[in-house]
Each structure stands twice: as structure tokens, then as C-alpha cells.
C-alpha positions in Angstrom: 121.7 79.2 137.8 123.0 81.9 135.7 122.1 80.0 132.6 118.9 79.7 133.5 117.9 83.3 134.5 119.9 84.0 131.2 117.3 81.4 129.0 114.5 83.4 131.3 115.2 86.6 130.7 115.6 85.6 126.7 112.4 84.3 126.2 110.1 86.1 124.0 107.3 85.0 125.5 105.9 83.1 128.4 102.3 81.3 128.7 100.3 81.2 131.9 97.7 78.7 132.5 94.9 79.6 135.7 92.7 76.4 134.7 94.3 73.9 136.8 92.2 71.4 135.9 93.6 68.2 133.9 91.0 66.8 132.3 91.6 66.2 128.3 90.0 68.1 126.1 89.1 66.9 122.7 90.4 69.9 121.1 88.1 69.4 118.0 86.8 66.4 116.2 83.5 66.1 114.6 81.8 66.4 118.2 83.1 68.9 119.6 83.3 71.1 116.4 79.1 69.7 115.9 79.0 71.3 119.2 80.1 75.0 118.4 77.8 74.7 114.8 75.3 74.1 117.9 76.2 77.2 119.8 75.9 78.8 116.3 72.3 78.1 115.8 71.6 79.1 119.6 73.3 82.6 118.8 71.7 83.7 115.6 69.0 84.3 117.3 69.6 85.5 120.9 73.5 87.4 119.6 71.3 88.2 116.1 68.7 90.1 117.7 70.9 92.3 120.0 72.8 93.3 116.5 69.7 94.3 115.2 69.3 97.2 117.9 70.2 99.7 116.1 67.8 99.4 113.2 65.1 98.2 115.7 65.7 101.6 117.7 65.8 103.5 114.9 62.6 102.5 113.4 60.2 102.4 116.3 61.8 106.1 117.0 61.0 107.3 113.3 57.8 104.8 112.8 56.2 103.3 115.4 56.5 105.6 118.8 57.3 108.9 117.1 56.5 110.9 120.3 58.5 109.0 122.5 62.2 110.2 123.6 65.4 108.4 122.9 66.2 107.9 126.3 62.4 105.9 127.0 62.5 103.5 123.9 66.1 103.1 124.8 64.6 100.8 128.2 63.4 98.3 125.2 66.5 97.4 123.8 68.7 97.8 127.0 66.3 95.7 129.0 67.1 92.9 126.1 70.9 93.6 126.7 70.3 93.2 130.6 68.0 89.8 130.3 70.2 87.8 128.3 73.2 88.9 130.5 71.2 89.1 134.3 69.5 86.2 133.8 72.6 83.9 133.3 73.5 83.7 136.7 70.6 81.0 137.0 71.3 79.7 133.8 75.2 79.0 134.6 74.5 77.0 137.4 71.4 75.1 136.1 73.9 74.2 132.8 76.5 72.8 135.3 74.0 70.7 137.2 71.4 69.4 134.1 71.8 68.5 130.7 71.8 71.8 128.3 68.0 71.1 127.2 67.2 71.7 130.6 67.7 75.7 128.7 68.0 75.2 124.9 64.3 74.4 124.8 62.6 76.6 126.6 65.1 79.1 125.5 64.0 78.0 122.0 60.3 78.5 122.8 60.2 82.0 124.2 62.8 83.5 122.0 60.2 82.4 118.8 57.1 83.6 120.9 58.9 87.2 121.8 59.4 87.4 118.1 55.7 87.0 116.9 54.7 89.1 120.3 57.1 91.8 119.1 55.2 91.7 115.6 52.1 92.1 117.1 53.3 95.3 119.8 51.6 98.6 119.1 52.1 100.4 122.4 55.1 101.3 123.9 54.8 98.5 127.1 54.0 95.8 125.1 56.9 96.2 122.9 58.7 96.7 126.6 57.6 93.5 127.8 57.4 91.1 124.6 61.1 92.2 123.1 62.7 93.8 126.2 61.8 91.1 128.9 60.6 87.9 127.2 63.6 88.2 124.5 65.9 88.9 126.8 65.5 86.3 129.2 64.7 83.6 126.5 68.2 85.2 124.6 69.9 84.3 128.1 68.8 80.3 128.0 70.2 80.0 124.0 73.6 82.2 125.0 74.5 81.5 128.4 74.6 77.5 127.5 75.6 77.6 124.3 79.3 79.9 125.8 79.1 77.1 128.0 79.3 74.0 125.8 81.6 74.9 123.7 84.1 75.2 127.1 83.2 71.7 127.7 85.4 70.4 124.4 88.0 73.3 123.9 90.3 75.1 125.8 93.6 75.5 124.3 91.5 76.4 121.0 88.4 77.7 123.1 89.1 81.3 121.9 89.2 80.3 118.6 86.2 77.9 119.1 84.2 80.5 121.0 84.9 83.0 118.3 83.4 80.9 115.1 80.3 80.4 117.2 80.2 84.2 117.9 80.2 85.2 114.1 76.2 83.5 114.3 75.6 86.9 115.9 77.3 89.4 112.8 75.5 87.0 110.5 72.2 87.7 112.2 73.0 91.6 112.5 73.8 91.4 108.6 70.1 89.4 107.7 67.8 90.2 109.9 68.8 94.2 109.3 68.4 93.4 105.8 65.0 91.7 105.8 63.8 94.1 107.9 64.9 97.4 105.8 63.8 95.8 102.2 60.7 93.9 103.8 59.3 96.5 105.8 58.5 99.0 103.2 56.1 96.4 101.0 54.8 94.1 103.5 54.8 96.1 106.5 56.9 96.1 110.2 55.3 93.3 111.6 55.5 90.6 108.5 59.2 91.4 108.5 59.3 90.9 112.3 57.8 87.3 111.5 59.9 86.4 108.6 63.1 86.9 111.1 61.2 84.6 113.3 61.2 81.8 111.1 64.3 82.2 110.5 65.0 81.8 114.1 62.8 78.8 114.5 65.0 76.6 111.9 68.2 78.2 114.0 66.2 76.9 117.0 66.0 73.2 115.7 69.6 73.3 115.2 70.7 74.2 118.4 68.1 72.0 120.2 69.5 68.7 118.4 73.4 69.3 117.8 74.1 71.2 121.7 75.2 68.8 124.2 77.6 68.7 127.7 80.8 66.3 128.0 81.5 66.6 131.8 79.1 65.0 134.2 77.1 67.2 136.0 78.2 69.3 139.1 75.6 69.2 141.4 77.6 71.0 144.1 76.9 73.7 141.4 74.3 75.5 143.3 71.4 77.8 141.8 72.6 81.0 143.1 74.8 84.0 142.4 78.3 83.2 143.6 79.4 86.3 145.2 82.0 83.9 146.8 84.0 84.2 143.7 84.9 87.7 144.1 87.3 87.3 146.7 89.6 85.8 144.1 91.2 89.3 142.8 91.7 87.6 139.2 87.9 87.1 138.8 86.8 90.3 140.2 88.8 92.4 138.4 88.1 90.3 135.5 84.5 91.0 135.9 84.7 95.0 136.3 86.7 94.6 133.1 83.6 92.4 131.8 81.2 94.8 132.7 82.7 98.3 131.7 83.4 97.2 128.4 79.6 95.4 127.8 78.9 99.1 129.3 80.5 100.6 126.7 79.9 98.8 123.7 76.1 99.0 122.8 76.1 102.2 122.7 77.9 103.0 119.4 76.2 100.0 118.0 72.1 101.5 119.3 73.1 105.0 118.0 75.2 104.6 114.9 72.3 104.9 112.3 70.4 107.6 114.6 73.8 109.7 114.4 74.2 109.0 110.8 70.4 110.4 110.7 71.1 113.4 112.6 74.4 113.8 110.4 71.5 114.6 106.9 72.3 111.2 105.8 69.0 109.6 103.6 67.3 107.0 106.5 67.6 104.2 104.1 71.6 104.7 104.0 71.3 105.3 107.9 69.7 102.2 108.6 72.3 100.2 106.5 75.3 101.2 108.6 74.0 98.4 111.1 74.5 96.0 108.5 78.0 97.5 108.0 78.3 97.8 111.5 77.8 93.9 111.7 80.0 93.0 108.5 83.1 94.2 110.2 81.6 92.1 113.4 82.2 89.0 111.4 85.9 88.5 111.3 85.9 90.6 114.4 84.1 88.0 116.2 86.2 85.0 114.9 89.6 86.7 114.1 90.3 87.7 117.8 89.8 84.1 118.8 92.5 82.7 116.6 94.7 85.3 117.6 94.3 84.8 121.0 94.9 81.0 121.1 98.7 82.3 120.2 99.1 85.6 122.1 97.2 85.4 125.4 93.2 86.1 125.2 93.7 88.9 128.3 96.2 90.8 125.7 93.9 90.7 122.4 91.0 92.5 124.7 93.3 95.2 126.1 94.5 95.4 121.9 90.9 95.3 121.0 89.4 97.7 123.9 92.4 100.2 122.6 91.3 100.3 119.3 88.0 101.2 119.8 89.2 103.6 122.2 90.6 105.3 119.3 87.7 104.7 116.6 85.4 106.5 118.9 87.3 109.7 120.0 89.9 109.8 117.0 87.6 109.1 113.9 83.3 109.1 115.3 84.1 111.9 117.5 85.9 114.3 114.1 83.6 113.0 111.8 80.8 115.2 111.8 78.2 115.0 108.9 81.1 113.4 106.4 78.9 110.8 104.9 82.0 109.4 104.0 83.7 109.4 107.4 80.3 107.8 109.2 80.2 105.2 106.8 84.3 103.8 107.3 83.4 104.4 110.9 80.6 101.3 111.2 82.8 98.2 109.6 86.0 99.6 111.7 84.4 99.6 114.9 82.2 96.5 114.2 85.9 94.6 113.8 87.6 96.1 116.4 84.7 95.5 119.0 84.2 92.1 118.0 86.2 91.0 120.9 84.2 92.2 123.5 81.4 89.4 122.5 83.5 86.4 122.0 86.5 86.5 123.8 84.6 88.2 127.0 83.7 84.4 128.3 86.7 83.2 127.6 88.5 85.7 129.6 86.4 84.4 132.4 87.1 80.8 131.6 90.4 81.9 131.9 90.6 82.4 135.6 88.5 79.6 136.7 88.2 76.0 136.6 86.0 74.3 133.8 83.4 72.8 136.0 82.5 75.6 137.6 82.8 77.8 134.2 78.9 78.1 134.1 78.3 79.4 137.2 80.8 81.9 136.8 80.5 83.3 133.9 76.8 83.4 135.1 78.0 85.6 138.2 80.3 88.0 135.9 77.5 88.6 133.3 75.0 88.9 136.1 76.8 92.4 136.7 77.7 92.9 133.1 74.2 93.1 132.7 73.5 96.4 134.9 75.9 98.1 132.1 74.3 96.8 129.4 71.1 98.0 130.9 72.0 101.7 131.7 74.7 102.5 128.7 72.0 103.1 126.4 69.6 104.8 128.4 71.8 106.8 129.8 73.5 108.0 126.6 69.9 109.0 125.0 69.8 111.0 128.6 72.8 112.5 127.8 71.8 113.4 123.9 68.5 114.8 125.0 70.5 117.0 127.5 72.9 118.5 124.9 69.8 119.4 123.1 70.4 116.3 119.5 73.9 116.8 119.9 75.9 113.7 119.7 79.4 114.9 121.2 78.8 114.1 124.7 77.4 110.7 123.8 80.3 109.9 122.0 83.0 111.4 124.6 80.7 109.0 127.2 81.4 106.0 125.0 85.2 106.7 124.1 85.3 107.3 128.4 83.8 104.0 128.9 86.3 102.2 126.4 89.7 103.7 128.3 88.3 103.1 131.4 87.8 99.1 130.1 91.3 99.3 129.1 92.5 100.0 132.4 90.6 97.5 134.1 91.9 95.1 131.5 95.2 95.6 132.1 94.8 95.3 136.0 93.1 92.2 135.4 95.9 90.3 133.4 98.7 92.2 136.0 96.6 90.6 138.8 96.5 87.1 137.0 99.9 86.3 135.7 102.0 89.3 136.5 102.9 92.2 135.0 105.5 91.6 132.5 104.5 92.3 128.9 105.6 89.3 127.1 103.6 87.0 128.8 101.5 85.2 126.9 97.8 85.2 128.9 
């Protein structure tokens, strides 16, 4: 007995397991790894667009709707954010019952027609309903499913797995931005909106043929929000963690290039730091995932979530107009807030079972979505109200990150315990 509690208590490190289901997983192979290139295609567009917000926002404020406020054309971009998270608690359970094309195609279809609607927008509800609504919800059939999938073949490597799909959306933030910014300017907005949809269309094909399931459907699945689910205490407090840090995160990433604007940087330079922004998002995104498959996924977000805790109020918040300072800010944050894309899912798939991972990560992002949908309207509210001044946007979004912390923590001490070395 005492040589046990003595091999116990000198343990570096312990590994929890909530999935208690015992089906084998593949683990890789050319299937399964087919599968995330799949959910790559499916998130170059749907991740790529909502990495894109920031230059989007920026140049309908400066180009198209100059006499709009912040806080109004903010509802186009947030409304995006919202769809593609609200709408996944119909997607999550139609995933578990049907065969993924039941969503990748139509998905596929009204992601390309928002696009070439979104070209064609000159008033302030069109652009409202085309990007905002229709992009959103189509975003939500590519993402939802393809987060999905790749639980189907992974889940000691699922973090890692989820994380190389999640780099389609930093790629998309890096090219679309970029043929946007050097296309605009000789061909005009909406021919650089359309080039960025073909783009998408050959991403489209991609996921459509090389996405598929390995369980059998779950028909007991349901096509409803499972507010059942939040009696467990690991997936509820998992979810307020979910949502308070989706809360928090598009807002540096919507009003990075407007604050480097505000700061006298040139607009050209502004608009770049989303691009920036998205080239730290790269690693980020896939970096996390490996880490996590060795140190618990539930400690690289509470890592993660403390960082940008400290890139916002530490560096964004001291900044000021040091060109300098703005631009070391975008690729820091952009890593450090990686995480709360890829490894987000996996924290839910986590504390649940595998055939009922659609539905609930459908449920959690259902209320993700409601932060995703205020955070930046809310912070243009608060920037309008301090008269242009960005400090008490940037206090709100440091705020948001510590509060995600916390709820992070309680989430892991309410699913494995509250001793630091555990591995979960």
C-alpha cells in the first residue's frame, strides 16, 4: 500500500480519459489522414472567410458604407461568426444520423453563392443578408461536419489531427486578405470578391469528394438542441469556457487593422496586419494540437487563453501609435489565439462520447455563437462611446480572455480533478 501511494504521489504526470467509448480508431492511415485534407478544403472557405473580417470590416467602413458606424457594419461580420456557430446545433445531429453530404453540398453551394452575392451588395442589408446570413449558415454546413469527421478516425491524435485541418483557415486569412488588398485597387471590390470565390469553389470540390463518416449512423441522434447535456457539470462548464473565449477572440482580430488606422499607420500597412494576424494563426492552429496530444488539450487552452490574456493588456493595451509595437502585436496574438479555433472541439470531444460528438459540439457552439455575435458589436459600441478611443475596447477584450481562463480551469477541475499534473 505504501508503495503504491509512494509510485502515485511520484508520478509526473497522470492522463485522464472521459470518452469511454472502445471503439478503435485508426489513428491515421491514408483514409483517415484523406479525411482531415477533406476538412481542409471545407475550412478554407467557411474558417478563411471569418479570418478575413478584419480587412472585410475595414474596407466597407473606409469604402463602401462610409457613413455607417462601427458598431452597425459590425452586425455583418458578427452575424457570419453567429451562423456558422448557431446553426451547428442542426448540423451536429443531422451529421450523426446521415452521411456528411447530407451538409458538405449544400454547404458547398451557398457558401459560393454568398460569395458572388457579397460581390454584387451595394447597400448595407444586402451585404447583411448575402455575407452575414447566407455565409454564415452555409460556413456552418462546411465547419460543423468537417470538426466532426475528423473525430470519427482520431482521438488519441485528434488534437493534432483537428489542428492541421484548422491551419485551412490561417491559410485563407493569409490569401484571400492578400487578393483582396492587391486586387481591389486595379480591378475593383467586387472582382476580388469573385476571384476569392473561385478559389473557394475548387476548395469546395475537394471537400465534397475526400469527406466521409466511419461510424454508422446514430439515428437516436435527434434534430434538436440537447439542453439535456448540460446537467453533466464537465460539458457545461466546458461550454461557458467555449463560449467566453469565442466571445473574446474576434474582437482583436475585427479591430486590429482599424486600431492600427486610428494609431496614423498608412491603410495599406493597416490592412496587412490581418494577413500578419493570420501568419501567426498558422502554427498556432496546428502547434497547439501536437502539444496537446502529450500534455492534456484542457491545459494547452488554459496556457493559450493566458497568453493572450497578456498580449492584449500587457503589449495592445501599451502600445499606442508605436508602428512597431502594433505590428509584433498581430503574428503574437494570431499564434497564441490559435487554440481557441482548433482545440475548442476537441475540448468538447473530450467530455463526451464519439457518437454523440456531433450533437454536442452542435449544442456548445449553438451558445458559442451568441458571443461571437455580440463581441463585435458590442466592442464598436463601446469605441463609439469613448469617443475613437480604443482603450476600453481593448480592456473589454483582455476582460473577456481572464474570464475564459477561469472558466477553463473550472472546467478541467470539474473533469479530472484538480491536481496540476494531470495530463487532460
Amino acid at each position: 500500500m505504501l508503495a503504491s501511494t509512494e509510485r502515485e504521489q511520484g508520478m509526473l504526470a497522470e492522463e485522464i480519459d472521459i470518452d469511454n467509448d472502445t471503439t478503435a480508431y485508426p489513428e491515421g492511415g491514408l483514409d483517415a489522414w484523406l479525411v482531415v485534407l477533406g476538412a481542409w478544403f471545407a475550412m478554407m472557405p467557411s474558417m478563411g472567410l471569418l479570418n478575413t473580417l478584419a480587412v472585410l470590416q475595414a474596407w466597407i467602413s473606409e469604402n463602401e458604407l462610409p457613413d455607417y458606424p462601427e458598431s452597425t457594419i459590425g452586425w455583418i461580420f458578427s452575424l457570419y461568426g453567429f451562423s456558422l456557430y448557431f446553426f451547428g446545433v442542426q448540423t451536429g445531429p443531422v451529421f450523426d444520423a446521415h452521411d456528411v453530404h447530407f451538409l458538405i453540398v449544400p454547404g458547398s453551394i451557398g457558401i459560393i453563392a454568398s460569395i458572388f452575392f457579397f460581390s454584387v451588395s451595394t447597400e448595407y442589408y444586402q451585404y447583411l443578408l448575402s455575407f452575414g446570413l447566407l455565409g454564415g449558415m452555409s460556413a456552418s454546413l462546411l465547419f460543423n461536419p468537417s470538426i466532426s469527421a475528423v473525430g470519427h478516425w482520431f482521438h488519441k491524435r485528434r488534437a493534432l489531427a483537428t489542428g492541421i485541418a484548422c491551419t485551412a483557415g490561417g491559410i485563407g486569412g493569409i490569401v484571400f486578405p492578400l487578393i483582396i488588398l492587391y486586387s481591389a485597387p486595379r480591378i475593383g471590390f467586387a472582382w476580388s470578391i469573385r476571384i476569392v470565390g473561385f478559389v473557394c469553389i475548387a476548395c469546395c470540390l475537394g471537400a465534397c469528394g475526400l469527406l466521409r463518416k466511419r461510424l454508422p449512423p446514430n439515428k437516436k441522434a435527434g434534430a434538436s438542441i440537447d439542453l439535456k447535456s448540460l446537467l453533466d457539470p464537465k460539458f457545461a462548464t466546458t461550454t461557458l469556457a467555449v463560449f467566453l473565449i469565442e466571445f473574446a477572440v474576434f474582437i482583436p482580430y475585427t479591430y486590429v487593422s482599424l486600431y492600427a488606422i486610428h494609431a496614423g499607420v498608412d491603410p495599406q500597412k493597416a490592412y496587412l496586419l490581418d494577413v500578419l494576424l493570420n501568419v501567426g494563426a498558422v502554427p498556432g492552429r496546428a502547434f497547439p494540437g501536437y502539444v496537446a496530444d502529450r500534455f492534456g488539450t484542457f491545459n494547452v487552452m488554459c496556457a493559450t487563453a493566458l497568453a493572450c490574456s497578456a498580449m492584449i493588456l500587457a503589449l495592445w493595451l501599451t502600445v499606442g501609435t508605436n508602428e512597431t509595437g502594433i505590428t509584433a502585436f498581430a503574428p503574437l496574438f494570431g499564434f497564441w489565439s490559435g487554440a481557441a479555433i482548433s482545440l475548442t472541439p476537441v475540448c468538447i470531444g473530450r467530455v463526451c462520447n464519439t457518437e454523440n460528438y456531433g450533437k454536442r459540439n452542435g449544442t456548445a457552439f449553438f451558445f458559442a455563437s451568441f458571443g461571437a455575435l455580440i463581441g463585435i458589436p458590442i466592442a464598436g459600441i463601446i469605441l463609439k462611446a469613448n469617443q475613437g478611443s480604443y482603450y476600453g475596447l481593448i480592456i473589454f477584450a483582455g476582460s473577456l480572455y481572464v474570464a475564459a481562463l477561469i472558466a477553463f480551469i473550472i472546467a478541467r477541475g470539474v473533469s479530472c480533478g484538480w491536481k496540476v499534473k494531470v495530463i487532460f
